[in-house]
Structures are given as C-alpha cells and as structure tokens.
N, C-alpha and C positions, 0 to 999 in steps of 0.2 A: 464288200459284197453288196450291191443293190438288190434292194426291195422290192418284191413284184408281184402282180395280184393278178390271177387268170379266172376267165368265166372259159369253161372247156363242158361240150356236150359228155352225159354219164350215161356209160355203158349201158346201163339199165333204162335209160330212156331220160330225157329234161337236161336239165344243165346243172353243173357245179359252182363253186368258187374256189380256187386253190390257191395259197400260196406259194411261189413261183420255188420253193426247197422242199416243200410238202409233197406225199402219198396218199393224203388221207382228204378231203372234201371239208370245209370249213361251213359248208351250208348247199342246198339240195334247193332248185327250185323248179316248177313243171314248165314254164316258159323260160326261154333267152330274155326275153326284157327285164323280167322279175331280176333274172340273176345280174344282168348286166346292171339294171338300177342298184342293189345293193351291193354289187362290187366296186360299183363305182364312188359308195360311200365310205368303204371299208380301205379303196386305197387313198381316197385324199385323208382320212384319216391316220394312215401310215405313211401318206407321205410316199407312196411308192407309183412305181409303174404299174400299168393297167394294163393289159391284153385282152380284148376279146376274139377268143375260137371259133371259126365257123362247125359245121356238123362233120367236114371230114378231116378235122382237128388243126388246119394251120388257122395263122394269124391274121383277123380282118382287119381289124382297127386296134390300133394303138395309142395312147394318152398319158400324160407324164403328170403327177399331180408330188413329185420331190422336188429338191432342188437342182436345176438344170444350170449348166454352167453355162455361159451368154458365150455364143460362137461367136461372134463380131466384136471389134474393139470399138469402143466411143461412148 
C-alpha cells in the first residue's frame, strides 16, 4: 500500500492536510501555501506522495518524495 499526503480545501473554509487512508485532517491551515508548505514537510518525511487539491477538490500538482522505481534501464 503506498503512502500519500493530501492538502484538500475544508469544508468550513482554508485547507487541510490528509493522509491519503484518513477521514479526519491531521492539521487545519487558513491559506493553501501554509498547508501546502507543511505537507510538503510531513511527506518527505514519510517518504510518501504528495497531492495538492485545488478548491473544487481534484488534483493540481503532484510530487513523489518515496522511493520511485527508475523507469529506464542503464
């Protein structure tokens, strides 16, 4: 099962942080950059995928901070 860390706009207004099996918000922050800056810390720390949400909830950007397997041979 891979790892994965989401900044996703909250219902109530601002952004979240979620991990990608979670229901519940691991941190709350009133900007996107706020949340994106420390999702961004919380997945190279796990080692996982990164997603950031835009406002009407898909996927803008994406970023791998696991270990990726090298698509090319050499």
């Amino acid at each position: 099962m891979q790892k994965t860390t989401h900044v996703v706009p909250a219902k109530q207004g601002g952004w979240n942080i979620k991990a990608g099996n979670g229901n519940k918000a691991s941190a709350h922050f009133d900007t996107k950059q706020q949340a994106v800056d420390r999702g961004r810390q919380i997945s190279r720390n796990k080692g996982s995928e990164f997603f950031i949400h835009g406002r009407n909830g898909k996927i803008q950007t994406r970023d791998s901070h696991g270990n990726d397997p090298r698509g090319t041979k050499g």
